[in-house]
N, C-alpha and C positions, 0 to 999 in steps of 0.2 A: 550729733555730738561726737566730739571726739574722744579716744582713750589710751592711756599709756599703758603699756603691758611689758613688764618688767620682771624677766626672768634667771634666776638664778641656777644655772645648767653645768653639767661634768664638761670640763674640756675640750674631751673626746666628741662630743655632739655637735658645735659649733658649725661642721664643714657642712652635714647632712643638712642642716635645718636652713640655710642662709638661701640658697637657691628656692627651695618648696615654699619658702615662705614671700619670696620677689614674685614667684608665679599665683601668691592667692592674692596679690595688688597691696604687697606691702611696699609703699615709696622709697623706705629708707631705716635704717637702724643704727644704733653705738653698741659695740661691745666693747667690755674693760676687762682688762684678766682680776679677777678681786679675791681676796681669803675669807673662808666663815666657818661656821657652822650652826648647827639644827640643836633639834630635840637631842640626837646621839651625842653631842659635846664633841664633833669630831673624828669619833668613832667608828670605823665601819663594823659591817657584821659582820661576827667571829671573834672580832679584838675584846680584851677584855677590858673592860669601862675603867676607867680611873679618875680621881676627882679633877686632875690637870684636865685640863678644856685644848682639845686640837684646833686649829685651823687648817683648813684644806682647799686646795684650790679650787676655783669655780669661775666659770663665766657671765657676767651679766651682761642680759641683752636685754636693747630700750628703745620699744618701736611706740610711734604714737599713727594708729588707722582710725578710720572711720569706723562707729560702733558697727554698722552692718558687717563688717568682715569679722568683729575679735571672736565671736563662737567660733569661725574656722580655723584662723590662725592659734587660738587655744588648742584646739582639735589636731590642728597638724604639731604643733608642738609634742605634746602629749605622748602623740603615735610613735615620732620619730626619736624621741627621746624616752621612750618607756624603760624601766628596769625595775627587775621585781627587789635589788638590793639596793639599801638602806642608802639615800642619800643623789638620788637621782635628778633633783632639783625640786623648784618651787616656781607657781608660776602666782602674780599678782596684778591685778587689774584698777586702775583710778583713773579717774576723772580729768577732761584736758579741757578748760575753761577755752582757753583760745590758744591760737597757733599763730604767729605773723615770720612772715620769709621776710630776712632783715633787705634782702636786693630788690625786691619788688613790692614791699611793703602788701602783698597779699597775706590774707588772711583765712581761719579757719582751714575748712578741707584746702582750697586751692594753696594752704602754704606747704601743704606736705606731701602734696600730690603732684 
């Protein structure tokens, strides 16, 4: 089965993870520059909270592998993107019913492989 792993990361991580992650047999990904926030409203730590809600920038990345790799590629994510302050990312995992590659009309693993 396949699965999409959908990561919401500091900007700054982007460059580190792109390559570790081609080398665990990841085929391909999108990233988009996007704005959010968490549990903190935007907040980092130190700042003091206010009821106004920040947005911050973040990156999302959108890989869809074969189940047998996402422990790893969670793993390397993780590693590589660790910080012990507040707002370091999210990472979330679903379900990928099917795949089809629109030029070759393959399907499943062979469309993202």
């Amino acid at each position: 089965m396949l699965r999409k792993i959908e990561c919401f990361l500091q900007p700054s991580k982007i460059d580190k993870i792109k390559d570790e992650l081609v080398k665990l047999g990841v085929g391909g990904m999108s990233v988009s520059e996007v704005k959010g926030f968490g549990t903190q409203r935007g907040y980092l730590e130190g700042e003091k909270i206010n009821k106004k809600v920040k947005f911050l920038p973040k990156i999302k990345v959108e890989i869809v592998v074969d189940e047998e790799i996402v422990d790893d590629v969670i793993k390397k994510i993780r590693q590589l993107c660790f910080s012990k302050t507040i707002g370091a990312g999210k990472i979330f995992v679903l379900p990928v019913e099917d795949a089809v590659r629109i030029r070759t009309a393959e399907v499943g693993k062979r469309a993202i492989y």
